[in-house]
N, C-alpha and C positions, 0 to 999 in steps of 0.2 A: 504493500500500500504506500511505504514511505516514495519510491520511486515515480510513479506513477504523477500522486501528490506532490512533487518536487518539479516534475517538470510543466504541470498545468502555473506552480505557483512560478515558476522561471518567466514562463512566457507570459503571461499577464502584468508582472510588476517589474521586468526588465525595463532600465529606464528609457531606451528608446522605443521601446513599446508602450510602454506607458503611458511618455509624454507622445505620441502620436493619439492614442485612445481618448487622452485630453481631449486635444486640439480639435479631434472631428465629435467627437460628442459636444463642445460646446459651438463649431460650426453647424451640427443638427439643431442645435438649441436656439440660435438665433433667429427662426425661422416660427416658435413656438412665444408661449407668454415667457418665456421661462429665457427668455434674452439676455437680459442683467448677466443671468448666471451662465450662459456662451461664452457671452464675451468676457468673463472671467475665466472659464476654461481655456478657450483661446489663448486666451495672452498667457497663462500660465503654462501651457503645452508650449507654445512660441516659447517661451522665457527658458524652462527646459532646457529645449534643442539648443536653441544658442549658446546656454553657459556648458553643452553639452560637446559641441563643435567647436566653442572659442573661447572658452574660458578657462581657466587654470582648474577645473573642478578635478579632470583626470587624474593630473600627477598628485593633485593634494590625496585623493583618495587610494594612491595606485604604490606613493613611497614608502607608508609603510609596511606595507604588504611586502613589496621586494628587496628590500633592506633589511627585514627580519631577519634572515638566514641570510651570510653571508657565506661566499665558496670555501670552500675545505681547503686546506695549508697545500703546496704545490709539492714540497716535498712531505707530507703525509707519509706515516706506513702504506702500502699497499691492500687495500681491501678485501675481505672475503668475496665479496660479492659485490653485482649492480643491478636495483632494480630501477626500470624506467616505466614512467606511468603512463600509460596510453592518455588519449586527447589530441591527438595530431591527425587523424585520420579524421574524413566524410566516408563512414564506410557506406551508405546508399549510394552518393555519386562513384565514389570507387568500384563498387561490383558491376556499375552499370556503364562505364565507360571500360573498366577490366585492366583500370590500372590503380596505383593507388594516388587521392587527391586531399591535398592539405588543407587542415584549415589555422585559416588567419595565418600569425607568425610563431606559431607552434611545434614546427617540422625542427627546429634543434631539438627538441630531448629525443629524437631516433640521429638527427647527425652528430650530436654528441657521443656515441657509441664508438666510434671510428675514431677518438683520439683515446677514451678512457681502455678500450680493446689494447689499445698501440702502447698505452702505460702500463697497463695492468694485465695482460696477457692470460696468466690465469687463474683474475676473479671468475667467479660462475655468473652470469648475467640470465634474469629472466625480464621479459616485455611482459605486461598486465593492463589486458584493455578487450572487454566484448564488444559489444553493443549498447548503442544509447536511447535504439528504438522501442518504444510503448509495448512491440510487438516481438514474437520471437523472430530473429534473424537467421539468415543462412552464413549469410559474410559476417565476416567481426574485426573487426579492429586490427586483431592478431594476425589475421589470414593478409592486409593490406600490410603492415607492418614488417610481416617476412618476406613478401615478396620485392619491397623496396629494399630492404637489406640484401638480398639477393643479388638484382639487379646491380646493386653498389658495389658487388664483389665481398660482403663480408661472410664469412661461413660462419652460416646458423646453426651446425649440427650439433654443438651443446648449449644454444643456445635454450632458455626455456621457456613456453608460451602460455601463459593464460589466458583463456577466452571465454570466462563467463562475466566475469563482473562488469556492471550499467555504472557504476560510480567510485569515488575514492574511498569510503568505506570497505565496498567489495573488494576494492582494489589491495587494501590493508589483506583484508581477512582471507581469500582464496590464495594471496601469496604466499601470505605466514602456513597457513595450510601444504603449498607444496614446497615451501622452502625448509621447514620446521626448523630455524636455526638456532644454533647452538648459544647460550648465556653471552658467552666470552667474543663471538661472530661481529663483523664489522660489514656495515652491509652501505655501501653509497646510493640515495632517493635521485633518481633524475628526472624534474619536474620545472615547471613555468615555475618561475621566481614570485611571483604574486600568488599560485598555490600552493606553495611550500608551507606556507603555517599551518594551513587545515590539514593537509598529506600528513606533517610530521606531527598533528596534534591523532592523527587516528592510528597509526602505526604506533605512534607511544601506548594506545589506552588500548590495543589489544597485545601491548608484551613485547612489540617487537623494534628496539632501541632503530635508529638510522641514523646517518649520518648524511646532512644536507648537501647537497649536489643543482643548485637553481643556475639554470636554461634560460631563454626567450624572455631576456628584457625589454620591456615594453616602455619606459624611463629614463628619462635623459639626465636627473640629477635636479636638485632643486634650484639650477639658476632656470631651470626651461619654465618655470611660473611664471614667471616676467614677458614672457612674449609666447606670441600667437602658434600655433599649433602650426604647423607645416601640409597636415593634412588633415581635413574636419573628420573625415570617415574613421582615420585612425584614431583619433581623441576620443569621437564617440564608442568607438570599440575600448581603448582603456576604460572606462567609465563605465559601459557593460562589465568588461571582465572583474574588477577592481571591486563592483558592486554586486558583481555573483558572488566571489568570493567573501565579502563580509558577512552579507548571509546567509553561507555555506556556513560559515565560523559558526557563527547564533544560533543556526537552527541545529549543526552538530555536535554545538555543546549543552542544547537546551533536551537535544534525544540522547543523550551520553555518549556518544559516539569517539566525542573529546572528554579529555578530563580537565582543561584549562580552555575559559573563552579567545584567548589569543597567546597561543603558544609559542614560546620565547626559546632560544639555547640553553 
């Protein structure tokens, strides 16, 4: 049920869905007695999008999410293990074009593998990512996943692949399940730097310690407040992701999923 229920509540109070749903409902409403309150929708859906396209809202909301975890020391011990968290793939356009296709600027935590492979030669590495369809799937995540490592030339054959889990929770729990790792295990997270705190808040509260490993900066650092976004469509999309992730945080600490609202080093 929680799945399900997550993605109906995603898609309705995502903020650029949201402030769209404004805008035309009070564009319906101007038309009606009920005008006043249009054109206060209106202008409040308009106000939205713009501080949403051009305003500093993104990075305020997106730093510190990505600056939570910072990268692991460069000469570190070498790790037992890598997991990477699926999110990089559209597995519906993928199966249906029959190659695999990215989405947004997500596709580092699978290029990421091709240097941590070249460091660490033999961590054990598993990928963890099914489906995020309502419905059961044939394709999954995993199936797009190998076959673009393939094409790359990396060898998958000990690679290891899970393909049931819809979210980072599952993502936690069917790994720990096939990794069972041992107390003293050191295992490197390869995920977007802005979900890095939810990942590492639900892999702590099922037992299984990680060590952060953040991918796919989306942030240019806090002098970029000061001036205009370079592209609206990307700002809007910080602001989406930045705001899924908060909460993700809320709602996976209010079902127990986390044991800390915002989970620190």
């Amino acid at each position: 049920m929680f799945f399900p229920v997550s993605k109906l509540f995603e898609f309705l109070f995502a903020p650029l869905n949201f402030s769209i749903f404004l805008a035309l409902t009070g564009a319906c409403l101007l038309f009606t007695s009920f005008s006043k309150l249009g054109r206060r929708l209106c202008l409040t859906g308009s106000a939205m999008l713009t501080l949403m396209a051009f305003g500093p809202l993104g990075g305020l909301i997106a730093m510190p999410l990505e600056t939570r975890f910072l990268p692991p020391a460069e000469n570190m011990p070498a790790p037992d293990g890598i997991i990477i968290l699926g999110g990089s793939i559209d597995e519906k356009l993928s199966e249906k074009i029959g190659r695999p296709v990215f989405i947004d600027s997500a596709v580092e935590r699978l290029t990421a593998l091709i240097t941590l492979k070249r460091f660490y030669p033999s961590a054990r590495v598993i990928f963890t990512g099914g489906s995020s369809a309502l419905k059961s799937a044939n394709y999954t995540e995993a199936d797009g996943v190998k076959l673009f490592w393939d094409n790359l030339g990396v060898d998958t054959k000990d690679i290891m692949f899970e393909n049931r889990s819809r979210n980072t929770f599952e993502n936690a729990l069917f790994t720990y399940g096939m990794i069972n790792p041992k107390p003293n295990d050191r295992w490197l997270l390869v995920t977007s730097a802005m979900h890095m705190p939810r990942a590492i808040g639900v892999f702590r509260k099922i037992g299984f310690p990680v060590i952060a490993y953040p991918v796919d900066y989306r942030t240019e650092g806090e002098a970029s407040f000061l001036l205009p976004p370079r592209f609206t469509t990307r700002a809007i999309g910080v602001v989406q992701f930045a705001t899924h992730e908060w909460i993700g945080l809320l709602i996976y600490w209010l079902t127990g999923k986390t044991s800390a609202l915002f989970p620190a080093p």
